[in-house]
C-alpha positions in Angstrom: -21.0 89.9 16.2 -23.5 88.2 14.1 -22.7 84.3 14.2 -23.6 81.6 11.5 -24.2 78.2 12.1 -22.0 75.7 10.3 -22.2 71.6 10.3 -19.2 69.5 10.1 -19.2 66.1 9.6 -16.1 64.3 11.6 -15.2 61.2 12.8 -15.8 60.1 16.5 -12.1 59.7 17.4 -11.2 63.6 16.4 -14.7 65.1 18.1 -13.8 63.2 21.1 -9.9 64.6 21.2 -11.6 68.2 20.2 -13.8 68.0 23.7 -11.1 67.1 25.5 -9.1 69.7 24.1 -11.9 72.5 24.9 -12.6 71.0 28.3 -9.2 71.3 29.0 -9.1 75.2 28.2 -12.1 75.6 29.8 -14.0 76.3 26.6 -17.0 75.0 25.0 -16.5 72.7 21.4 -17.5 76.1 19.6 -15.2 78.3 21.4 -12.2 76.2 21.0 -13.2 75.7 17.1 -13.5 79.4 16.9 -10.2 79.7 18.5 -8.5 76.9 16.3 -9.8 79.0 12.9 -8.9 82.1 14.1 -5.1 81.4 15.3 -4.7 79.5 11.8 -5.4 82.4 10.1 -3.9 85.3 11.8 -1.5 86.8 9.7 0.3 88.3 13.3 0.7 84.9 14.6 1.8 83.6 10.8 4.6 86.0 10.6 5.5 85.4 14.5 6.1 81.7 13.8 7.9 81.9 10.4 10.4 84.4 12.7 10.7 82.0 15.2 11.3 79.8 12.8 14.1 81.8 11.3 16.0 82.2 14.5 15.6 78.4 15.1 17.2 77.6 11.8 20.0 80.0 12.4 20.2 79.3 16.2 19.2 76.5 17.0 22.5 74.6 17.3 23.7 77.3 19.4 20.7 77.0 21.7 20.8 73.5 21.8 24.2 73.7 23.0 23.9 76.1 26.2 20.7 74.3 27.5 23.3 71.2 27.5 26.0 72.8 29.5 26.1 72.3 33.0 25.5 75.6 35.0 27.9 76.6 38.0 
């Protein structure tokens, strides 16, 4: 795949967390940018989390309260 170069102006502070981030993953800065873009805009992963989202809303309580009782 053909890749274009982009510059970004940000400040210090967020560069800094965004190596971290990538070191972390194991990733270089442009990998782990590519990866932030492309998870932000996958309509899969959109739709997963407005599910989730659904089942937390009408769950949630329910959830809440059987990872609070003791287990025998």
């Amino acid at each position: 795949m053909a890749k274009t170069q982009l510059n970004v102006r940000l400040d210090e502070e967020t560069v800094e967390a965004a190596r971290q981030a990538a070191g972390n993953r194991h990733m270089s800065l442009q990998e782990y940018i590519e990866h932030l873009v492309r998870s932000d805009t996958d309509p899969v992963r959109k739709a997963f989390l407005a599910s989730a989202a659904n089942v937390i809303e009408e769950f949630g309580d329910l959830i809440e309260e059987r990872v609070r009782e003791p287990r025998g």
